[in-house]
N, C-alpha and C positions, 0 to 999 in steps of 0.2 A: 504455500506460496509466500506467504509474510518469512519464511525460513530463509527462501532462496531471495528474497529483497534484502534482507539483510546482511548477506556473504557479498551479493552483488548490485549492489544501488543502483548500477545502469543500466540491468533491464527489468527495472519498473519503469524507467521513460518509455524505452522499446515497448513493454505492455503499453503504458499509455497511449503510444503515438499507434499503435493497431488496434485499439481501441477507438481511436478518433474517425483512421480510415474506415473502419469498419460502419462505424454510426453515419460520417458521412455518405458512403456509396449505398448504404440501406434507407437513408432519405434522396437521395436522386432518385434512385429505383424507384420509392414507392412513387414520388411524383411526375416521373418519364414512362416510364412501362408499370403500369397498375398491373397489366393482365399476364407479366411474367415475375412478377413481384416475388412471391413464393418459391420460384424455384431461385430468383438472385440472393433472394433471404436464404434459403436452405444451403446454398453454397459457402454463402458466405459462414455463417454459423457453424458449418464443420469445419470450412477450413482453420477459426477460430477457437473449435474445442482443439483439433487437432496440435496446433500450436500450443493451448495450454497442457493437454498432457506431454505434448514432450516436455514443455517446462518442468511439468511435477517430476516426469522421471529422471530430466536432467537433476534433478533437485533429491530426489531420490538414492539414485548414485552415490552423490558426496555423500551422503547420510551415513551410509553406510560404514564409515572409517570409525562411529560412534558406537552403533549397534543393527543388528544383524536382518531386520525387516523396515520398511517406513507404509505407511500406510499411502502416502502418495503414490506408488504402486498400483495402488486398489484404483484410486479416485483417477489417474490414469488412463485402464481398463476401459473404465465406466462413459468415461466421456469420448474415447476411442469410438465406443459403441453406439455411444447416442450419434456423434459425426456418421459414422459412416449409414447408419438406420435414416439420416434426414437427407444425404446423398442417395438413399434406393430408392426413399417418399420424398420425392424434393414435395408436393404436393401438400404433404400431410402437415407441416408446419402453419400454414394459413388457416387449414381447417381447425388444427389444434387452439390456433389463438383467439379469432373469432369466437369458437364455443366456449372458452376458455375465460373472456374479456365478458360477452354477456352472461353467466353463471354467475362471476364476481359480482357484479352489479345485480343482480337480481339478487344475490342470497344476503349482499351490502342490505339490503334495502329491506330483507324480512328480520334483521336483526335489527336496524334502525327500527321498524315500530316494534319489535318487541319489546325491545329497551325502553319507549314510550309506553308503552302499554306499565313495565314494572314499574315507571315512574309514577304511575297513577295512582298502587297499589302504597309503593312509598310515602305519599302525598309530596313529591317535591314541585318544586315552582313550575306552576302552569306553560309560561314561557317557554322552557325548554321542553318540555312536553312534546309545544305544537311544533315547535322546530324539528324536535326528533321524526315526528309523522310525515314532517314535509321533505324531510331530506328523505326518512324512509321510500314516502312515495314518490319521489324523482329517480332515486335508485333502481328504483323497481322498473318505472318507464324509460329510463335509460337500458337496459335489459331487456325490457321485450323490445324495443328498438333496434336493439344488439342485432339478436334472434332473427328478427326482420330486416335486416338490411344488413347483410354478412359480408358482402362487398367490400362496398362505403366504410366501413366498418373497421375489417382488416386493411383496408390504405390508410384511416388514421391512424390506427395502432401501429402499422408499418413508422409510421413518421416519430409518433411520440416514441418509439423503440430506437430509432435513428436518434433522435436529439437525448434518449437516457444516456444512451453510448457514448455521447459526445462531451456527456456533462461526465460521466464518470473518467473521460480517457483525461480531461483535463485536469480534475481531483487528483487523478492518478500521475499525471505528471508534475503538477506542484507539486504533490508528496514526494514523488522522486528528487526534484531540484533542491527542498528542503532539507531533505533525508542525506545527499553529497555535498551540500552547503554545512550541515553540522559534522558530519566526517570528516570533512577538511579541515573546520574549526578545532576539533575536539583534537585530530592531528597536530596543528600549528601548535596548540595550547604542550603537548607535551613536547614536543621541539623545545618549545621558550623554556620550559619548567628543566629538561635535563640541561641545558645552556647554565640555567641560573643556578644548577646547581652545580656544576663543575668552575662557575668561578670565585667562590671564595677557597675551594681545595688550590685551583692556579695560587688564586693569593698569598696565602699559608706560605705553600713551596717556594715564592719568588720571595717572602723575608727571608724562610730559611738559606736560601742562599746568597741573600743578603746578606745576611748573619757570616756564613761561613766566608764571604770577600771582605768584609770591612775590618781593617787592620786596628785599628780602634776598637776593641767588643770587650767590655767587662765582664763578659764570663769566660773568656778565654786567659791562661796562665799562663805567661811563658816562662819556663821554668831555666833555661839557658840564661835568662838577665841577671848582673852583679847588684840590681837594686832588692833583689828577693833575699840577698843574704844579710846580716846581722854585720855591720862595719865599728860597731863600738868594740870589738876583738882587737887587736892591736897585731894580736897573734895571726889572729886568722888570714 
């Protein structure tokens, strides 16, 4: 993808700016229809891969003029597949996440005190010890929480999934406007540089022909004048 951003700097905005819609109509959904949430998320998400693999293969394609496979092909394939597998389960995406969000947090939370736990053995500073056990154990009750209220659950994760989208489609668009802001500059810079170099060669050419109009010029001889010959001859 970074291949095809750099052939064509204007559609990393176009990613950007469906990136944005995307994050937006996936935070409306979760907070107007909680109970169709999943299948407007599964829609939209294929539609999304979908639009990235054609990217890849449009990107793909060009490749090709270099050497004879591109791996975006594959990656392509792939997310063809996952699209259309969350169009057959619009369902299965909620279920996925939810189980998905509290597992995070529970297994967050038995590595937090284990980590406490080798602090111990380490002897380092008590303090962060107990911090470690507490974050451990909020981890963890964040988790069985999860577990327990799958709902609730998946509509905040629906939101905080909408607002990543949103913050990355923006990332994503500065980087674009940046990215055709120095391409322009980098452009103008060689404009001004072949300019300044084609006018001391002007220069040069417009003494030389200086040189060749001015009837006055000490390094021209005229060889037809009677002052070039030798008058102390009487003879001559």
């Amino acid at each position: 993808m970074k291949t095809l951003f750099a052939k064509h700097k204007w559609m990393q905005l176009i990613y950007g700016l469906l990136l944005l819609a995307a994050g937006i109509l996936v935070i409306v959904f979760a907070i107007n229809d909680k109970e169709r949430i999943s299948t407007w998320l599964s829609i939209i998400a294929s539609i999304g891969l979908f639009i990235y693999a054609a990217a890849l293969m449009f990107s793909g394609v060009f490749s090709l003029k270099k050497k004879y496979f591109d791996i975006a092909f594959i990656y392509s394939v792939l997310f063809i597949s996952i699209g259309v597998v969350l169009l057959c389960n619009q369902e299965m995406i909620g279920k996925f996440i939810t189980i998905f969000v509290a597992t995070a947090l529970t297994a967050t939370g038995v590595v937090e005190i284990g980590e406490a736990t080798s602090m111990i053995f380490f002897k380092r500073p008590i303090f962060f010890i107990v911090v470690f056990y507490i974050l451990g154990a909020a981890f963890i009750a964040l988790g069985v929480l999860a577990f327990c209220f799958q709902e609730n659950v998946e509509q905040v994760v629906y939101v905080g999934v909408g607002a990543l989208l949103c913050l990355t489609a923006l990332l994503e668009i500065v980087l674009g406007i940046v990215s055709i802001a120095r391409h322009k500059a980098i452009e103008d810079d060689v404009i001004d540089e072949e300019v300044v170099e084609k006018k001391p060669e002007e220069k040069e050419e417009k003494k030389e022909e200086e040189k060749k109009d001015d009837p006055v010029n000490p390094d021209v001889i005229d060889l037809g004048s009677d002052d070039n010959h030798d008058n102390s001859n009487p003879q001559a």
